[in-house]
Backbone of each chain as nested JSON, in Angstrom:
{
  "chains": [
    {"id": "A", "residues": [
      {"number": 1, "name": "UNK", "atoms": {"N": [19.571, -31.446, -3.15], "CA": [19.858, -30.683, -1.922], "C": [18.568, -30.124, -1.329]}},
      {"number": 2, "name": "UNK", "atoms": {"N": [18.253, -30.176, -0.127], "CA": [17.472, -29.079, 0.318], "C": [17.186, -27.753, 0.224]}},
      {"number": 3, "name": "UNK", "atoms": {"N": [15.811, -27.052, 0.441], "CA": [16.075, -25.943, -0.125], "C": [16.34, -25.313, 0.848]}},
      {"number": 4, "name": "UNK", "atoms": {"N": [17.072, -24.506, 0.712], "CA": [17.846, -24.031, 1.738], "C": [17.021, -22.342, 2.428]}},
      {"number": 5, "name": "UNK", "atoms": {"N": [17.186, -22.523, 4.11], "CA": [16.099, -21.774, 4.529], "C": [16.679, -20.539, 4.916]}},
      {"number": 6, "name": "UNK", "atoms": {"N": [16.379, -19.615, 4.258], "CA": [17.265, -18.287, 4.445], "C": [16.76, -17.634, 5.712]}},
      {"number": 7, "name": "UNK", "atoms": {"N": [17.477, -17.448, 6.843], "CA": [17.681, -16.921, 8.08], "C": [18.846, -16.181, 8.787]}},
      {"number": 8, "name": "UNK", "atoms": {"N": [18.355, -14.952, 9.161], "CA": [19.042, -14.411, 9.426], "C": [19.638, -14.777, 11.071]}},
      {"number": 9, "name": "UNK", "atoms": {"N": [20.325, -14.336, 11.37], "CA": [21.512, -15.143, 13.049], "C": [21.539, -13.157, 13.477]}},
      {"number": 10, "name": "UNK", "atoms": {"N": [21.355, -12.56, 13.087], "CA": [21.302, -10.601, 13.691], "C": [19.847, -9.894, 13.943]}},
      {"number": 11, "name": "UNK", "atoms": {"N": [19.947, -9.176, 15.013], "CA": [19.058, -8.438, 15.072], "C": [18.651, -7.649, 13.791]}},
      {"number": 12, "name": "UNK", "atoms": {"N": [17.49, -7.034, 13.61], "CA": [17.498, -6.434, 12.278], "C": [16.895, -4.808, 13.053]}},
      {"number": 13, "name": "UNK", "atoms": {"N": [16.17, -4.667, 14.187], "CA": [16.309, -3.46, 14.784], "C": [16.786, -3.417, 15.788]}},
      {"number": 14, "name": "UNK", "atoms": {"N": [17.521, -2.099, 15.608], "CA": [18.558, -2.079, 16.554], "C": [17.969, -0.613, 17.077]}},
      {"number": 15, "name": "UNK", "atoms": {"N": [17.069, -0.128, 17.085], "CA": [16.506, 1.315, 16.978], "C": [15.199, 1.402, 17.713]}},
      {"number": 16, "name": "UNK", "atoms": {"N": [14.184, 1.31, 17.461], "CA": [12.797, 1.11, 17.614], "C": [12.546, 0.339, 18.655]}},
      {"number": 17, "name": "UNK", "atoms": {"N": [11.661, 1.139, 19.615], "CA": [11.522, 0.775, 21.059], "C": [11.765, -0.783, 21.616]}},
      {"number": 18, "name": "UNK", "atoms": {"N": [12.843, -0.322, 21.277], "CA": [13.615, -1.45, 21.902], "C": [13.531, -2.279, 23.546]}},
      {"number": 19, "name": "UNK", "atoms": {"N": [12.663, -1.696, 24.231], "CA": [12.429, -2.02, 25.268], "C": [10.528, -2.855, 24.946]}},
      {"number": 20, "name": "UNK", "atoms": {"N": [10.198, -3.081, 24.436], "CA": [8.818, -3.753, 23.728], "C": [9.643, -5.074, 23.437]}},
      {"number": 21, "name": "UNK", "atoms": {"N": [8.953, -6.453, 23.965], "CA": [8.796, -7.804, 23.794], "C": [8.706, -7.883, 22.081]}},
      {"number": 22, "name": "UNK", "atoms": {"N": [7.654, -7.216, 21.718], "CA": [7.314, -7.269, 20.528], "C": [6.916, -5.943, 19.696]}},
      {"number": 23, "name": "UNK", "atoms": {"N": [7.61, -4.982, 18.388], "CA": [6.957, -4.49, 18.006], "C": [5.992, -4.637, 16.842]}},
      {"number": 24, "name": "UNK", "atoms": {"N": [4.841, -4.763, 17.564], "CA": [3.947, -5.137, 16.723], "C": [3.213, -3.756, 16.367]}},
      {"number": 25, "name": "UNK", "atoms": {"N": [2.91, -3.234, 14.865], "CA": [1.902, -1.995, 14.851], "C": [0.679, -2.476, 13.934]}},
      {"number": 26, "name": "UNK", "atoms": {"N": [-0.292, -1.412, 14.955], "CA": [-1.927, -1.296, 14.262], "C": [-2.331, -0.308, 13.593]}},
      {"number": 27, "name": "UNK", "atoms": {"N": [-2.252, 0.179, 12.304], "CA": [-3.099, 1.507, 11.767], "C": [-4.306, 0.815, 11.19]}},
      {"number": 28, "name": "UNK", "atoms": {"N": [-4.981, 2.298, 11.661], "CA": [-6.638, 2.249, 10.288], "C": [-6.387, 3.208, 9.637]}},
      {"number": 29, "name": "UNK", "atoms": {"N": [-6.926, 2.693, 8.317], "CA": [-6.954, 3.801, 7.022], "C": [-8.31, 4.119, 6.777]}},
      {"number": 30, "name": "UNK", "atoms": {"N": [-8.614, 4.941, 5.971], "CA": [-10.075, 5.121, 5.842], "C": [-9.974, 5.522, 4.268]}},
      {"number": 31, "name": "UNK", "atoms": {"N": [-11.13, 5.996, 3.816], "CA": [-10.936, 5.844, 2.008], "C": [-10.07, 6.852, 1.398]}},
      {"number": 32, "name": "UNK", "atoms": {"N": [-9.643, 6.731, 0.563], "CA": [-8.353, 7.614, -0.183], "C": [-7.053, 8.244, 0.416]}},
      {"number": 33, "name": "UNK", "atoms": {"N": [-7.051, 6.794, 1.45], "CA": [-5.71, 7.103, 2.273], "C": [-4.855, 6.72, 1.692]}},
      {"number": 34, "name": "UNK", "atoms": {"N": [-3.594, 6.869, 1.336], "CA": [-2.323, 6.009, 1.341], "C": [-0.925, 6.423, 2.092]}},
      {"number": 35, "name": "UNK", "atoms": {"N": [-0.692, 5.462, 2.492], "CA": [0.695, 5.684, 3.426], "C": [1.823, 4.633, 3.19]}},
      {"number": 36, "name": "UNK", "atoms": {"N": [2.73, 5.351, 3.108], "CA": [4.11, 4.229, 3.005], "C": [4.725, 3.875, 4.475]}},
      {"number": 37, "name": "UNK", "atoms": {"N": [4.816, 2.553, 4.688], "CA": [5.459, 2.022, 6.041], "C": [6.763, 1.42, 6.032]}},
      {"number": 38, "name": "UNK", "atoms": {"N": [7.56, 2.01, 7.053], "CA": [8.937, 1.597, 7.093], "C": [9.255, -0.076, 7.379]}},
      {"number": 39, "name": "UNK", "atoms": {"N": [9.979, -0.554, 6.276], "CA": [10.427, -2.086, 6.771], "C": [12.355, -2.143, 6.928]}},
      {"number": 40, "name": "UNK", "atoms": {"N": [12.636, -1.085, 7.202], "CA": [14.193, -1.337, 7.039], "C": [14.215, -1.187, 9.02]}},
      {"number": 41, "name": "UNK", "atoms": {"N": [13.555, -0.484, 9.382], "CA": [13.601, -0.195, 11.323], "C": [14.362, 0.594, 11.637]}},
      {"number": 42, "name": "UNK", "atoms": {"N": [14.668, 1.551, 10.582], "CA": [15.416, 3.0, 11.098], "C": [15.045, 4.401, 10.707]}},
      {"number": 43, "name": "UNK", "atoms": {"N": [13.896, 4.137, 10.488], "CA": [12.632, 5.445, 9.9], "C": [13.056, 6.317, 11.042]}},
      {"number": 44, "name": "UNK", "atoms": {"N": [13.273, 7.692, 10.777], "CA": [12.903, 8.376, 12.264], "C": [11.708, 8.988, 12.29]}},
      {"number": 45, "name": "UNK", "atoms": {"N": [10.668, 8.381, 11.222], "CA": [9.385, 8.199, 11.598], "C": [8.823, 7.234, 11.619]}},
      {"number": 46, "name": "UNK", "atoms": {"N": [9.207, 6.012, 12.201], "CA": [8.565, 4.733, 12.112], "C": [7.484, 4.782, 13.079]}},
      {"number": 47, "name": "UNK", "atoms": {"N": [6.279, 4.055, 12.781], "CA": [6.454, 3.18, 11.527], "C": [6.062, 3.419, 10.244]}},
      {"number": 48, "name": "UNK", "atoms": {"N": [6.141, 4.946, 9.796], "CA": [6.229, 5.524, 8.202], "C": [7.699, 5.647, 8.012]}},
      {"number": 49, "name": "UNK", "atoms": {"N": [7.986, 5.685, 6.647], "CA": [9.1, 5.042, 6.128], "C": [9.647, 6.839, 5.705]}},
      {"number": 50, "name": "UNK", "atoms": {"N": [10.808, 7.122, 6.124], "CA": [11.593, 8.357, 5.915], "C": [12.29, 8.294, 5.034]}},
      {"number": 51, "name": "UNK", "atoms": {"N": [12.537, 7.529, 4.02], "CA": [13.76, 7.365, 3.279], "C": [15.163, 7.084, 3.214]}},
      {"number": 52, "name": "UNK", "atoms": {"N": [15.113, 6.582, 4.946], "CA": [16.222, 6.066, 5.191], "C": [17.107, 4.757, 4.679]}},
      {"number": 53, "name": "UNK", "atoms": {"N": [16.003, 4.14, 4.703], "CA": [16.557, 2.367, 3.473], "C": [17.34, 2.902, 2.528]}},
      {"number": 54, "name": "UNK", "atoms": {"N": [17.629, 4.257, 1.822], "CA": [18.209, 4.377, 0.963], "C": [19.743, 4.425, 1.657]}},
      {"number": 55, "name": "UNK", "atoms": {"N": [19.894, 4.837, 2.548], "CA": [21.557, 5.263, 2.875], "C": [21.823, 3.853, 3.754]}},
      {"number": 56, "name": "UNK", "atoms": {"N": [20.972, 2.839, 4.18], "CA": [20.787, 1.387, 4.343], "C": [21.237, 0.46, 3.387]}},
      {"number": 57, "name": "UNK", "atoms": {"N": [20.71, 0.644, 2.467], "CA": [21.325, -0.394, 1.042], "C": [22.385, 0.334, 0.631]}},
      {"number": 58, "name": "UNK", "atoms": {"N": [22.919, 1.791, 0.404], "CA": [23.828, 2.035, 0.072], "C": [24.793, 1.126, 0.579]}},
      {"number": 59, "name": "UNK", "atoms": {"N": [25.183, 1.515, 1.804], "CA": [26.244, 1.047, 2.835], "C": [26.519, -0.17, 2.682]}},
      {"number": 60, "name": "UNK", "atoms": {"N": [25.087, -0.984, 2.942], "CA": [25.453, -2.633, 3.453], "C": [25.112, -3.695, 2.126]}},
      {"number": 61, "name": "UNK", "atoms": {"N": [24.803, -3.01, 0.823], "CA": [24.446, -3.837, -0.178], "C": [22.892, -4.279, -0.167]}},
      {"number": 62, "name": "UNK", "atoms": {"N": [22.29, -4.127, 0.61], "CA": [20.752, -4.658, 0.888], "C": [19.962, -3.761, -0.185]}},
      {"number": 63, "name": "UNK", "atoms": {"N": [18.656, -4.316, -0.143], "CA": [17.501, -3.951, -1.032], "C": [16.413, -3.807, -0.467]}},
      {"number": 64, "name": "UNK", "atoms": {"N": [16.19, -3.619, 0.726], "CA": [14.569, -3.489, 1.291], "C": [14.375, -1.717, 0.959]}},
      {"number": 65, "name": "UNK", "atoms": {"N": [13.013, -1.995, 0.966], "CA": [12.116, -0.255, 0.398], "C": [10.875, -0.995, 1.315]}},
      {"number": 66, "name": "UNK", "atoms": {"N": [10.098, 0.397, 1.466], "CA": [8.915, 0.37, 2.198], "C": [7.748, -0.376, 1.301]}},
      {"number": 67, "name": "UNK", "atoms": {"N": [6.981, -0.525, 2.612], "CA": [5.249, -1.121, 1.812], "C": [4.243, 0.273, 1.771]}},
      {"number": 68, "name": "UNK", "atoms": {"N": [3.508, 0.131, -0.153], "CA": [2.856, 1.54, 0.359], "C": [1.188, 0.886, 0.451]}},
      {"number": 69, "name": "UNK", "atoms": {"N": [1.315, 1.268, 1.136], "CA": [-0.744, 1.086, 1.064], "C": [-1.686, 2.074, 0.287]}},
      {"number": 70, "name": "UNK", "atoms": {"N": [-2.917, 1.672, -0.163], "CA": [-3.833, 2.863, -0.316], "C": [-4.792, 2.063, -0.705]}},
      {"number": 71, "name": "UNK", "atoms": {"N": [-6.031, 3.034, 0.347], "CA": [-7.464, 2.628, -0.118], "C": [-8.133, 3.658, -1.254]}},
      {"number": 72, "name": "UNK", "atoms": {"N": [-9.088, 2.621, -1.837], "CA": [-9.584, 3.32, -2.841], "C": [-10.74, 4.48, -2.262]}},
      {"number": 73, "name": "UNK", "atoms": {"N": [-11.314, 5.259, -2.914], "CA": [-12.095, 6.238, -2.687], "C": [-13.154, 5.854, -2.44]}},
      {"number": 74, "name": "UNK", "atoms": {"N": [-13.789, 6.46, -1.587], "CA": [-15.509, 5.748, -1.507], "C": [-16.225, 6.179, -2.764]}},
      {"number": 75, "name": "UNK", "atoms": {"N": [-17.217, 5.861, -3.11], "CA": [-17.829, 5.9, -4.116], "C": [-19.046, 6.687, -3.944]}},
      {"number": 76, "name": "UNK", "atoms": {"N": [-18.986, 7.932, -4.633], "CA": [-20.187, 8.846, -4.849], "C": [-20.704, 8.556, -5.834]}}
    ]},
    {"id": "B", "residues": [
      {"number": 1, "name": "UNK", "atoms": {"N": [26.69, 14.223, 25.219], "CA": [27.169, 13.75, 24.421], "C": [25.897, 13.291, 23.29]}},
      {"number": 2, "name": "UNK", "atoms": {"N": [26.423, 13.426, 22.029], "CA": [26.12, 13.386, 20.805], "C": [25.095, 11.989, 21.118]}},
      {"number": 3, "name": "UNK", "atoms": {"N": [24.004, 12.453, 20.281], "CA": [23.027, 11.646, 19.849], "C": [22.957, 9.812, 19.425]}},
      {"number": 4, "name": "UNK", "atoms": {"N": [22.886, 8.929, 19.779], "CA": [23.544, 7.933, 19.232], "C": [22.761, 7.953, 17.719]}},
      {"number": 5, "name": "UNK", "atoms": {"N": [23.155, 7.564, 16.707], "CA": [22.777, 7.098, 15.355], "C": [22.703, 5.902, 15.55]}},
      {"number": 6, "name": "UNK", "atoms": {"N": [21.322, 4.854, 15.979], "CA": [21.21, 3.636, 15.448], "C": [21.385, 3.568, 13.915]}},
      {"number": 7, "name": "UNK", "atoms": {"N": [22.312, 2.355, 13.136], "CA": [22.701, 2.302, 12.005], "C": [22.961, 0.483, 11.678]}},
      {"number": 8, "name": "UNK", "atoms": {"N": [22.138, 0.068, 11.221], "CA": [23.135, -1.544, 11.231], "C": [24.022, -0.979, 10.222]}},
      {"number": 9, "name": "UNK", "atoms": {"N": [24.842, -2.264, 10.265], "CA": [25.555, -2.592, 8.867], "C": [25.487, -3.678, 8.171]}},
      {"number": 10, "name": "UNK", "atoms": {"N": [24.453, -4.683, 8.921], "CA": [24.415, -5.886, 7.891], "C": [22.819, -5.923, 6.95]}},
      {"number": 11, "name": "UNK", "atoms": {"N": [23.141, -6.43, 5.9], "CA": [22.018, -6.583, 5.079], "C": [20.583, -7.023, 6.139]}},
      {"number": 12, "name": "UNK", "atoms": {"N": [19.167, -6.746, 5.899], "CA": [18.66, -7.224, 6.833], "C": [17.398, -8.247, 5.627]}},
      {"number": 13, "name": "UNK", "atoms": {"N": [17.43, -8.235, 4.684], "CA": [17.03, -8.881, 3.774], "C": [17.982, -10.278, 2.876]}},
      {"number": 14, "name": "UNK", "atoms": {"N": [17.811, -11.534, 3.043], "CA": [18.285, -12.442, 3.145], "C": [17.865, -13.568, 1.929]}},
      {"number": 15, "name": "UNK", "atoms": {"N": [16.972, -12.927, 1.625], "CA": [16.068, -14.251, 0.879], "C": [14.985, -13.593, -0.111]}},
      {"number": 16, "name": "UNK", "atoms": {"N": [14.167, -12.122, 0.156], "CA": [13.026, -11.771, -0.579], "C": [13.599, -10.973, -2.092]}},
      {"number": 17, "name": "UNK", "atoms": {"N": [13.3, -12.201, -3.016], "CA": [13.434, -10.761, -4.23], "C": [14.852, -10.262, -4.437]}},
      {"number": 18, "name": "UNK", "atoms": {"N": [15.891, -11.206, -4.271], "CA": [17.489, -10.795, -3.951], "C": [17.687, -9.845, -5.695]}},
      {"number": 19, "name": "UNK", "atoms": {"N": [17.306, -10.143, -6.636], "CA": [17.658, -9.38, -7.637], "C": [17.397, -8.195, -8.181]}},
      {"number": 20, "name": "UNK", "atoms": {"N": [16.431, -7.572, -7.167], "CA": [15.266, -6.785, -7.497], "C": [16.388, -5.525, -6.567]}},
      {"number": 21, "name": "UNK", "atoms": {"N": [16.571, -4.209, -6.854], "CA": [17.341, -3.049, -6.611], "C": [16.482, -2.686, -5.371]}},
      {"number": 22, "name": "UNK", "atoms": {"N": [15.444, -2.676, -5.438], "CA": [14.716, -2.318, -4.089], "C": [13.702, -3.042, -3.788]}},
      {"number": 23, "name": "UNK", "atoms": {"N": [12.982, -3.346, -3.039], "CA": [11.933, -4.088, -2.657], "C": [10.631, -3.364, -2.281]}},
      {"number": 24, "name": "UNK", "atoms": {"N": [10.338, -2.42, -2.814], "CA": [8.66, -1.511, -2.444], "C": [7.826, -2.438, -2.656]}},
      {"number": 25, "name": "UNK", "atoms": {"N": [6.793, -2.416, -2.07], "CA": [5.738, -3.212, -2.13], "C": [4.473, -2.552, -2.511]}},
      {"number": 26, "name": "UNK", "atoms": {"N": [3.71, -2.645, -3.239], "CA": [2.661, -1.589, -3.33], "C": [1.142, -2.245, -2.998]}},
      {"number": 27, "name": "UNK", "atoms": {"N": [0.235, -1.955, -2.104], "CA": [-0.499, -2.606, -2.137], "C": [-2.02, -1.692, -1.641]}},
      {"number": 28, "name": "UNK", "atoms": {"N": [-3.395, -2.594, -2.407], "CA": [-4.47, -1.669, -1.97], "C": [-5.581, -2.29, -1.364]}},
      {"number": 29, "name": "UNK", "atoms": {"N": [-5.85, -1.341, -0.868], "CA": [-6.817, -2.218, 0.608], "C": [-8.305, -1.645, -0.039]}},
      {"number": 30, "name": "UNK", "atoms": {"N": [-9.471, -2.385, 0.453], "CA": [-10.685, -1.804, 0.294], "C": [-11.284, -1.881, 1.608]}},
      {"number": 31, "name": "UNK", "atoms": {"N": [-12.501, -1.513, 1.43], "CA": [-13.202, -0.673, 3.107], "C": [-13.608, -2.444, 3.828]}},
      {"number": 32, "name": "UNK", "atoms": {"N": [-13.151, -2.399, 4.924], "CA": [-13.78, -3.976, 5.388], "C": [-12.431, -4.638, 5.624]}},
      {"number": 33, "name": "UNK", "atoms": {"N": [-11.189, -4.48, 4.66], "CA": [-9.991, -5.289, 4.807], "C": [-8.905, -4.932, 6.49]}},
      {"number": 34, "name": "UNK", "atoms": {"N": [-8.377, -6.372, 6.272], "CA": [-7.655, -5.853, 7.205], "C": [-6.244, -7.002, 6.778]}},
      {"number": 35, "name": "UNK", "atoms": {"N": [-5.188, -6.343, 7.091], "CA": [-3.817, -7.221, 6.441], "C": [-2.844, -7.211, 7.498]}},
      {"number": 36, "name": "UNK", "atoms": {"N": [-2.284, -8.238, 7.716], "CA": [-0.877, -8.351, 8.142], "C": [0.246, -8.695, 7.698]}},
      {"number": 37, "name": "UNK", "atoms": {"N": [1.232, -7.748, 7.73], "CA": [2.469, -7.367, 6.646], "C": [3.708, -7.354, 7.432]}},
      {"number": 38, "name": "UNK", "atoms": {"N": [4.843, -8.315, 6.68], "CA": [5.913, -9.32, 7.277], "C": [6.717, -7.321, 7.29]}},
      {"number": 39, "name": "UNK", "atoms": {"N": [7.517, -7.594, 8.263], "CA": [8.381, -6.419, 8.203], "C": [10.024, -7.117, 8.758]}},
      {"number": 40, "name": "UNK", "atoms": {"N": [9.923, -8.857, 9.085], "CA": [10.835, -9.385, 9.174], "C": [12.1, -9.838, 8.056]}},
      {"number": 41, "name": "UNK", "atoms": {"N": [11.242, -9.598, 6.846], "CA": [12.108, -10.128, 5.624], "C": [12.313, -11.807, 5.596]}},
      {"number": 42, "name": "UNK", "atoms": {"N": [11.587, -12.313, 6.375], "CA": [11.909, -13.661, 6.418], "C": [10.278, -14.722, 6.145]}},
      {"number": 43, "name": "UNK", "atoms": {"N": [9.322, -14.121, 5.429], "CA": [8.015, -14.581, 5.745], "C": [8.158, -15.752, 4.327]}},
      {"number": 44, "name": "UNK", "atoms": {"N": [7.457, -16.742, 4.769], "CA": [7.141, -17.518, 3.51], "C": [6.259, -16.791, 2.564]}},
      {"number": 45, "name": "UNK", "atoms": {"N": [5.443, -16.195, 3.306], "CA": [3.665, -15.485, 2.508], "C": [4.625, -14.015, 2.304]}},
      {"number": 46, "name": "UNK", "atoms": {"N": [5.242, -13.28, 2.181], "CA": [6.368, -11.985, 1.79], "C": [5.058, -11.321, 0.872]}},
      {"number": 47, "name": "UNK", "atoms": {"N": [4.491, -10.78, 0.704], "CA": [4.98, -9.205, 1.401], "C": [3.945, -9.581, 2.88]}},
      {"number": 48, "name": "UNK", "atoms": {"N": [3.028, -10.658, 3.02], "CA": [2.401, -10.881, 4.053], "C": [2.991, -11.551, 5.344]}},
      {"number": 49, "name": "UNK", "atoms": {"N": [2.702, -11.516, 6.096], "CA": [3.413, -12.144, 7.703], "C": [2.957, -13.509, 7.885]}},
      {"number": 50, "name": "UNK", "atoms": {"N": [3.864, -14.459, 7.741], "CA": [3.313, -15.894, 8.628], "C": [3.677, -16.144, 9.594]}},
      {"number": 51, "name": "UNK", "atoms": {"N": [4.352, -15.367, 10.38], "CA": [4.595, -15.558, 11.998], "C": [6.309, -15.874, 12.268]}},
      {"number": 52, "name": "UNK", "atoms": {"N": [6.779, -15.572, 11.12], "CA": [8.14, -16.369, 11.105], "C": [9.292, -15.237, 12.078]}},
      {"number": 53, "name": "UNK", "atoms": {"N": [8.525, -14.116, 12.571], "CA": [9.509, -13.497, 13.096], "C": [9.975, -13.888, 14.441]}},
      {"number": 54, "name": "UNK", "atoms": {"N": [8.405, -15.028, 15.112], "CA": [8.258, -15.507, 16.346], "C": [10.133, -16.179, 16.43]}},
      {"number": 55, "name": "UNK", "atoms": {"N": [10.588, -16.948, 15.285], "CA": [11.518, -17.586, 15.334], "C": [12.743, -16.698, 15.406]}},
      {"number": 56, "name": "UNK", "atoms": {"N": [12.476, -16.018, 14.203], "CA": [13.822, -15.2, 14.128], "C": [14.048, -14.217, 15.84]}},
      {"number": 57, "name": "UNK", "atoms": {"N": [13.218, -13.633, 16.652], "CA": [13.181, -13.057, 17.484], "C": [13.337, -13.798, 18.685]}},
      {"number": 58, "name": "UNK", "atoms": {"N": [13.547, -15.169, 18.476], "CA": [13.643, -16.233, 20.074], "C": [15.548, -16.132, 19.48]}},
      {"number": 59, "name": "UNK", "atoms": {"N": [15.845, -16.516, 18.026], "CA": [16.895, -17.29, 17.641], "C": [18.199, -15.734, 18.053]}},
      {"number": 60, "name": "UNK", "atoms": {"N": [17.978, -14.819, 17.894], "CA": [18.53, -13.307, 17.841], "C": [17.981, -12.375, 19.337]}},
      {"number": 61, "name": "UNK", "atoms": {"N": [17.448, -12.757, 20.067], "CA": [17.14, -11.707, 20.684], "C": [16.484, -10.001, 20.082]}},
      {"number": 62, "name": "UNK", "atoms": {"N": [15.837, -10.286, 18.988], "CA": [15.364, -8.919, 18.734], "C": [14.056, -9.314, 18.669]}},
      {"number": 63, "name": "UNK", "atoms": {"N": [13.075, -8.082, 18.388], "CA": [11.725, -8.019, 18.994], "C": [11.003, -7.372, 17.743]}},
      {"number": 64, "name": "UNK", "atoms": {"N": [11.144, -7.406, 16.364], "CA": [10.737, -6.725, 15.394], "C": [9.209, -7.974, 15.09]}},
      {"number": 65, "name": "UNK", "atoms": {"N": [8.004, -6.953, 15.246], "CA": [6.451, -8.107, 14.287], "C": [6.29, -7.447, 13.547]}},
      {"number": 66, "name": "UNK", "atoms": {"N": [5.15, -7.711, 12.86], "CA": [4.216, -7.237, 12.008], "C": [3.578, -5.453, 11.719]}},
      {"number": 67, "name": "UNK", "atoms": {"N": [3.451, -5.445, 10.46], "CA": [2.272, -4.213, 10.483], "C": [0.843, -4.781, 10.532]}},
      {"number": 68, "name": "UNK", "atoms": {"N": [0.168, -4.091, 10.961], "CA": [-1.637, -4.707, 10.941], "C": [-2.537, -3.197, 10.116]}},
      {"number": 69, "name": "UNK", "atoms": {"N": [-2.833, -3.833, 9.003], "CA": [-3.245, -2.499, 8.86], "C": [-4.91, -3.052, 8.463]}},
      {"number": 70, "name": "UNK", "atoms": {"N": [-5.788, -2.262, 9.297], "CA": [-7.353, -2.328, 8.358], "C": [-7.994, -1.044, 8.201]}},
      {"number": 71, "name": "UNK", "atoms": {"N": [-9.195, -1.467, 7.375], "CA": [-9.519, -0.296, 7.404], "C": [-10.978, -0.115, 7.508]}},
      {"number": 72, "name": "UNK", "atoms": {"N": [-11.46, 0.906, 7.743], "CA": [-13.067, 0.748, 8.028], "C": [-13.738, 0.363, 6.917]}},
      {"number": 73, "name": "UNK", "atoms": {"N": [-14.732, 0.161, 7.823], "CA": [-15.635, -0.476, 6.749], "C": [-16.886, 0.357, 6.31]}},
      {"number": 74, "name": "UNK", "atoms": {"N": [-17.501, 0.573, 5.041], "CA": [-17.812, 1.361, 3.984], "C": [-19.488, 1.505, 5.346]}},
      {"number": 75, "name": "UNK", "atoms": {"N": [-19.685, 3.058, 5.123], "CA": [-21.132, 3.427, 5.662], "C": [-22.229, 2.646, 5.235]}},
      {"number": 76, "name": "UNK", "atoms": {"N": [-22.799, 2.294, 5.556], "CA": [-24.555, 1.511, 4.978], "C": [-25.569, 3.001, 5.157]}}
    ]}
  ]
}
């Protein structure tokens, strides 16, 4: 069989400036930053991640959690 | 009248890591890097972006890209 190509047929934000072609985001970090970014699209701080994915997977069975970043420290 | 609550209800993860309870991603950048990070759930390169949202966003009408995150680069 083919392997079969998992795609979704639904919007996945239904929230987030929804009037944008594309939301695309840019951060800079600088050394001993770290930040967690929302991938579920219902942060009501997006695009940092509020902890909302949790009452997200509750509901609908899903599993997405945020991406965390962090740069290392500059070096003294 | 009351606030709307954007809320999906369908899973928005389809394919990444289906067994895994949550999907955090943890990741660390150094001074000079710069990354682009799938927030579609549909990337071949997962937790990274290969452009696959271009599709999902013609096929659905929604408008969700990428994170871009870099970060400066170390003083000389």
């Amino acid at each position: 069989l083919p392997k079969k190509k998992a795609r979704l047929f639904n919007k996945i934000n239904t929230k987030i400036d929804l009037d944008s072609p594309k939301v695309a985001t840019m951060d800079k970090l600088a050394a001993g930053d770290k930040k967690v970014y929302c991938r579920c699209w219902q942060s009501g701080t997006f695009p940092l991640c509020d902890g909302t994915h949790t009452a997200h997977n509750k509901e609908t069975g899903d599993n997405v959690g945020p991406l965390i970043v962090s740069v290392e420290k500059a070096e003294e």
